[in-house]
C-alpha positions as CSV (number, residue, x, y, z in Angstrom):
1,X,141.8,52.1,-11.1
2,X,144.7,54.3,-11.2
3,X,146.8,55.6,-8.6
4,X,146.1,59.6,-7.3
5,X,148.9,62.2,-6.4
6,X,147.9,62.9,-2.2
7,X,150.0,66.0,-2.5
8,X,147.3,67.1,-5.3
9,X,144.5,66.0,-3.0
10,X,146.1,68.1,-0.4
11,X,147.0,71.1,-2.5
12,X,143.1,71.4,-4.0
13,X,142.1,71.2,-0.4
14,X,143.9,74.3,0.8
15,X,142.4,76.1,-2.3
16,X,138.8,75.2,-1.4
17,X,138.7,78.5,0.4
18,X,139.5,80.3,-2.7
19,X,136.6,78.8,-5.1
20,X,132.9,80.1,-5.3
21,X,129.8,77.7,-6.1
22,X,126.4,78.8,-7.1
23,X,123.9,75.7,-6.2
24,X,120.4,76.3,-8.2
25,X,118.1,73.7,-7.3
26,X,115.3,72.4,-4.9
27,X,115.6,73.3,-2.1
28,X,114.0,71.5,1.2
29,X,114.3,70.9,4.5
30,X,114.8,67.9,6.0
31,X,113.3,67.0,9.6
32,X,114.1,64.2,12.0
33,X,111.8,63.3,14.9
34,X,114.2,60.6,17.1
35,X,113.1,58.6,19.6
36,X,112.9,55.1,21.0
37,X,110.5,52.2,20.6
38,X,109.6,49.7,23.4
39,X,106.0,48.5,22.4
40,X,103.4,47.6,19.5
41,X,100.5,49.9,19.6
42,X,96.8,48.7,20.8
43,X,95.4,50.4,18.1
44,X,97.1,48.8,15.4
45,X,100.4,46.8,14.3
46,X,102.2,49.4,14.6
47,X,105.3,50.6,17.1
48,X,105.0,53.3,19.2
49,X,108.0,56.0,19.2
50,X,108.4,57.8,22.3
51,X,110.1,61.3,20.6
52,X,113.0,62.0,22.2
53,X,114.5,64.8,20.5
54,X,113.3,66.6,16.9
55,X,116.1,68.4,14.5
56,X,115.6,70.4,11.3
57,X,118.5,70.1,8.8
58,X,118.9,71.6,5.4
59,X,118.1,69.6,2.8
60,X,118.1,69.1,-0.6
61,X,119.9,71.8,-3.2
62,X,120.6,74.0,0.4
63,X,122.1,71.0,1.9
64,X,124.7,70.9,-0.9
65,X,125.3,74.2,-0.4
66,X,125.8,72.9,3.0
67,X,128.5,70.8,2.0
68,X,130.1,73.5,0.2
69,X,130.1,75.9,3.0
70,X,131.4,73.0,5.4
71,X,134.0,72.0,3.4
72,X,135.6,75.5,3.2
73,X,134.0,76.7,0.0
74,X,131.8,80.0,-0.8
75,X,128.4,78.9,-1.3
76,X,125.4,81.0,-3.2
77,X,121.7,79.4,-3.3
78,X,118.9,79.8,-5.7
79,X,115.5,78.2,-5.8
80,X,112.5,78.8,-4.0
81,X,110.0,78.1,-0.6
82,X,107.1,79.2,0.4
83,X,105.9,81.5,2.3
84,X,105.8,79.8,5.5
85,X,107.2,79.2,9.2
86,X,109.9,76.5,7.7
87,X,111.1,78.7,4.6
88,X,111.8,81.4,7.0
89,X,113.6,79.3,9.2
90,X,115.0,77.4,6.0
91,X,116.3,81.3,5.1
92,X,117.7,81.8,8.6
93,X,119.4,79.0,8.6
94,X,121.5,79.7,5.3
95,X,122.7,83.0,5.9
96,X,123.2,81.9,9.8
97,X,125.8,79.2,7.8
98,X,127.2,82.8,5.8
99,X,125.4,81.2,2.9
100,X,124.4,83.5,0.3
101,X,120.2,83.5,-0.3
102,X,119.6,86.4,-2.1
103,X,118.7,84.0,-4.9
104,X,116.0,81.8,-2.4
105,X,112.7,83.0,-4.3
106,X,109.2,82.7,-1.6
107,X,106.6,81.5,-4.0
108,X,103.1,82.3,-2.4
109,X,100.9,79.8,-3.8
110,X,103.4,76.8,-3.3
111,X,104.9,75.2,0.2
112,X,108.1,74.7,1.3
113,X,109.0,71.4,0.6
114,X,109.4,69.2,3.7
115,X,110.7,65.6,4.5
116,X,110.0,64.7,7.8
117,X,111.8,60.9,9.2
118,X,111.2,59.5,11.8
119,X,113.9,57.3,13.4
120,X,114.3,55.1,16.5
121,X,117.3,53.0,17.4
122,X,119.2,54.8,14.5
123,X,116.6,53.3,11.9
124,X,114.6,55.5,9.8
125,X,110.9,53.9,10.8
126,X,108.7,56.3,7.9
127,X,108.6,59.5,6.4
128,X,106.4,62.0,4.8
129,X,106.9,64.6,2.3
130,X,105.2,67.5,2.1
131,X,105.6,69.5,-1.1
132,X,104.2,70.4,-4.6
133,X,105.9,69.1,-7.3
134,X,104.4,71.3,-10.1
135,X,106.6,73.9,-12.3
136,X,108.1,77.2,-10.6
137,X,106.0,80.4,-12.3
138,X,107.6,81.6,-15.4
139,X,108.6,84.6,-13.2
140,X,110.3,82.7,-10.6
141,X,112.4,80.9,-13.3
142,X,113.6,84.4,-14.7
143,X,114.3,85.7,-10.5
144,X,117.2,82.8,-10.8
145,X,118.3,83.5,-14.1
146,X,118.9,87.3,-12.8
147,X,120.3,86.6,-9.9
148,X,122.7,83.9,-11.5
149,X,123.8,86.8,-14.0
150,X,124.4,89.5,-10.8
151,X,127.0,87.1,-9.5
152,X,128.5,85.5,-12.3
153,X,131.9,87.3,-12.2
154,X,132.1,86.2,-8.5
155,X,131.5,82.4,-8.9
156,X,133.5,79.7,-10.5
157,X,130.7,76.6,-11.0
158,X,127.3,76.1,-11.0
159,X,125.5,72.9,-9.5
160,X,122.4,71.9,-10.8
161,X,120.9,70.0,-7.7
162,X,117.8,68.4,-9.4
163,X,115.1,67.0,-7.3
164,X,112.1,67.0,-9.3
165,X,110.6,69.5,-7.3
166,X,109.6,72.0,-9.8
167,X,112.6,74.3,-10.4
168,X,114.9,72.7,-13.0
169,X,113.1,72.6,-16.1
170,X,114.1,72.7,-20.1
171,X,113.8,77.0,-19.7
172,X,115.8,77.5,-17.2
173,X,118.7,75.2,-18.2
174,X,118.6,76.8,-21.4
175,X,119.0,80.2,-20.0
176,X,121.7,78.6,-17.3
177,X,123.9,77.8,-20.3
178,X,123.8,80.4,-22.0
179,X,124.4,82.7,-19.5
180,X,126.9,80.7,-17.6
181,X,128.4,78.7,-20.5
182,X,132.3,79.4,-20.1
183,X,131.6,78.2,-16.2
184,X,131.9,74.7,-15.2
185,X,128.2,73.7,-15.2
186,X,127.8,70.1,-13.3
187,X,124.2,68.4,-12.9
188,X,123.0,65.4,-9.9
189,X,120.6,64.7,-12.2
190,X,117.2,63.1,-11.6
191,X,115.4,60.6,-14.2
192,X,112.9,61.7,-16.9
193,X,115.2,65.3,-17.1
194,X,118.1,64.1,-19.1
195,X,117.0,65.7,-22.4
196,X,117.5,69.2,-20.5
197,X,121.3,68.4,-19.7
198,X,123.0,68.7,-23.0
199,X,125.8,70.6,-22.7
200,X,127.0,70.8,-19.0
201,X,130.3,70.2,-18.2
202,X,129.7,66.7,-16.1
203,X,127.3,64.9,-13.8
204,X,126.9,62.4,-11.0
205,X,124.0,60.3,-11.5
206,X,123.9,56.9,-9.7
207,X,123.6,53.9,-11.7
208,X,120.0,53.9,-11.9
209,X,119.9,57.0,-13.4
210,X,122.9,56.5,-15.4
211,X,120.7,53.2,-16.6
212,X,117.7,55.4,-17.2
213,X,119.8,58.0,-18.7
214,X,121.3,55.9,-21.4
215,X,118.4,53.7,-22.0
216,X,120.1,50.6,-21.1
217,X,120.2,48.0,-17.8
218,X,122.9,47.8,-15.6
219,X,123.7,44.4,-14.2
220,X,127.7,44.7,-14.2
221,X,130.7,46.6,-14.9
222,X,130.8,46.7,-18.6
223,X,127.3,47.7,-18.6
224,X,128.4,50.9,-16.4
225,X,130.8,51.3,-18.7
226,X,128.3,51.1,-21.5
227,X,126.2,53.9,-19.7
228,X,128.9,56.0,-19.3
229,X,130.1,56.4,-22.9
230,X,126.4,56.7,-24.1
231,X,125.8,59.7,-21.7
232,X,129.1,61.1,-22.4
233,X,128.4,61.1,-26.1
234,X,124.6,62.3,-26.0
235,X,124.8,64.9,-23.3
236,X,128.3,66.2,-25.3
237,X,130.0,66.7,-22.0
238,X,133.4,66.7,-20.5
239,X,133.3,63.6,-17.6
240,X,130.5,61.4,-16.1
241,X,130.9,60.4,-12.4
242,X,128.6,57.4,-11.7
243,X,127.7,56.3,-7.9
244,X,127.6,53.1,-7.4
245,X,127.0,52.2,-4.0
246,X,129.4,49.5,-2.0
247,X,130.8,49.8,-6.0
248,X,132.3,53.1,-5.6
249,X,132.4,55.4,-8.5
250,X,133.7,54.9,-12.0
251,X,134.5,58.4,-13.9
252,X,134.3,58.7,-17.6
253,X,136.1,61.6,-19.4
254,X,136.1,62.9,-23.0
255,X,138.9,61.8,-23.9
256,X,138.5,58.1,-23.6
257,X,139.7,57.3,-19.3
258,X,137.9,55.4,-17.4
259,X,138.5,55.3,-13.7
260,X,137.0,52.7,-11.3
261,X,137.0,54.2,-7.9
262,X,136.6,51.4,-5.0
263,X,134.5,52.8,-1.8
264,X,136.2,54.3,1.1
265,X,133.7,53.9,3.8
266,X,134.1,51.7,6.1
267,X,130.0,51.5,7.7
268,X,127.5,52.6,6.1
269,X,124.9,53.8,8.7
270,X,122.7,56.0,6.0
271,X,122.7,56.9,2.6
272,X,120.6,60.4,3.0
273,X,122.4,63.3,1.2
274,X,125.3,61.5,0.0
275,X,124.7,62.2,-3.6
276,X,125.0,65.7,-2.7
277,X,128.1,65.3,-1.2
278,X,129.4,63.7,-3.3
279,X,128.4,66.7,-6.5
280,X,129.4,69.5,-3.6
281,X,132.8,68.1,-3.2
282,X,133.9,67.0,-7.0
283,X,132.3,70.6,-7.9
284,X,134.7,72.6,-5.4
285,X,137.5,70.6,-6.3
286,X,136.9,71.3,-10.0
287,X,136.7,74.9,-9.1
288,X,139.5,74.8,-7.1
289,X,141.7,74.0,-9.6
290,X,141.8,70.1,-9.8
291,X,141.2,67.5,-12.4
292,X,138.3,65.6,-12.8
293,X,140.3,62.3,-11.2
294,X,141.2,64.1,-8.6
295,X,137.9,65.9,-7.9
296,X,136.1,62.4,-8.3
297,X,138.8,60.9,-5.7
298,X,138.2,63.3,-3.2
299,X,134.4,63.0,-3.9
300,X,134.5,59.4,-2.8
301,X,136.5,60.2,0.5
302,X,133.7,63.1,1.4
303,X,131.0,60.0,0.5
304,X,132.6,57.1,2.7
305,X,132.5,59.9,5.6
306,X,129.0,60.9,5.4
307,X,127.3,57.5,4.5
308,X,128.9,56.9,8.3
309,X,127.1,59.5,9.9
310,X,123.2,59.4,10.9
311,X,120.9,61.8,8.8
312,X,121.6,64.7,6.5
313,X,125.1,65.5,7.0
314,X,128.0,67.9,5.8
315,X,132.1,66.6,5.8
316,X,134.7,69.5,6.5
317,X,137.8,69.6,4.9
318,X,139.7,68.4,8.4
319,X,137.6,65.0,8.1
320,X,139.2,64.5,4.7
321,X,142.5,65.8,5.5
322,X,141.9,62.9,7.8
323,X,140.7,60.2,5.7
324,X,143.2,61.0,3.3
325,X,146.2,61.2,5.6
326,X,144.6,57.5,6.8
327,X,145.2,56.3,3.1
């Protein structure tokens, strides 16, 4: 671990208003049916939630565009929905946020990918997806690329939010770097893609993709360590951020550091959407001007704030003003 410069914390903060992201990525919606259980049902061992409320969140690539919107940044989104009630409102709900969508591509022969949770008593019970996991058309793929070249003088990064889902596939990372090659390219990264990642700039897996990624097992910290400077060296980037939980983060850069980065939070009520946090924030800060220490730094502060709230959540630049002023 090494000691971090607030005042540079601080400073990138103030110029989060100034940097652009592009997020390309699936994109979902994320809705949460609360309520409270008091018995077991007669029908079978099962409890019975009496709903008390229902909420619809962005989720997914548009809820790290989220993130970047909350946290002061200017946020563009490309992927696609379908052409149903929750895409529209999915569509709404971005540019409602002044999040560009011009790049949200309605696919007519594929759904809008939906996870629905249940929760009672602030415990997620069950959920169901509702989605189709196949490839975007070939036409689709080239929408993105286009619309990723229309704003490319206007953005400073581009997040690859990778889900599975469909949209990120060898193609259209291909045609990502080579259109957007001198940008800072950054991937949360999903396992089984990793051959389409040579090349970015950096990514944030956790460290069971960073194990999958490598082709090793993690069982301590020299095995991260391990991990980290096999990706580093096969994907030919600039810095690896691995998430490791209670763990914190340990960063790897090119040119040999390696910074473990001990957790901030201080209860952990869920986990949902803190990987994209955690990519939203380290990508601003990059494009804001900072170092990738300082960008992973202020990643983990952004984390330890919304592991503490229930559900899909965004951080704003006050909370880590906040949380850094606290340290």
């Amino acid at each position: 671990m090494v000691n971090v410069n607030l005042d540079k914390l601080n400073e990138t903060l103030e110029n989060f208003s100034g940097a652009s992201v592009l997020v390309i990525g699936d994109i979902m919606m994320d809705e949460y049916i609360w309520g409270k259980v008091s018995r077991i049902s007669p029908e079978a061992p099962v409890p019975v939630v009496n709903v008390t409320k229902e909420t619809l969140l962005l989720g997914g690539a548009a809820n790290v565009v989220n993130n970047i919107r909350s946290l002061g940044g200017k946020a563009y989104l490309a992927g696609v929905v379908g052409p149903d009630d929750m895409g529209r409102k999915l569509i709404s709900e971005l540019r409602s946020k002044g999040i560009d969508a011009d790049g949200v591509i309605v696919e007519h022969d594929r759904p809008t990918t939906v996870k629905t949770r249940i929760v009672a008593h602030s415990q997620q019970m069950v959920r169901y997806d509702r989605e189709s996991k196949g490839l975007i058309a070939p036409d689709s793929t080239q929408k993105i690329i286009s619309y990723l070249i229309s704003i490319l003088d206007a953005i400073d990064a581009v997040i690859i939010s990778d889900y599975s889902k469909g949209v990120i596939s060898g193609q259209l990372l291909k045609e990502v770097l080579k259109a957007a090659g001198g940008k800072t390219i950054v991937v949360d990264p999903k396992m089984g893609n990793f051959p389409f990642y040579t090349g970015i700039t950096a990514m944030t897996p956790n460290h069971h993709e960073a194990a999958e990624g490598a082709g090793i097992t993690i069982s301590n910290e020299n095995d991260v360590i391990t991990a980290g400077r096999i990706l580093l060296e096969k994907l030919k980037c600039k810095s690896i951020l691995i998430t490791r939980g209670e763990e914190g983060m340990s960063l790897f850069e090119a040119n040999g550091d390696v910074t473990h980065i001990p957790t901030v939070a201080k209860e952990v009520y869920d986990v949902t959407g803190a990987g994209d946090t955690v990519i939203s924030a380290f990508t601003l800060a990059l494009a804001a001007g900072a170092g990738f220490k300082e960008a992973a730094y202020l990643s983990n502060y952004a984390a330890g704030i919304v592991v503490g709230k229930v559900g899909t959540a965004a951080v704003t630049a006050d909370e880590l003003r906040e949380v850094i002023k606290e340290s």
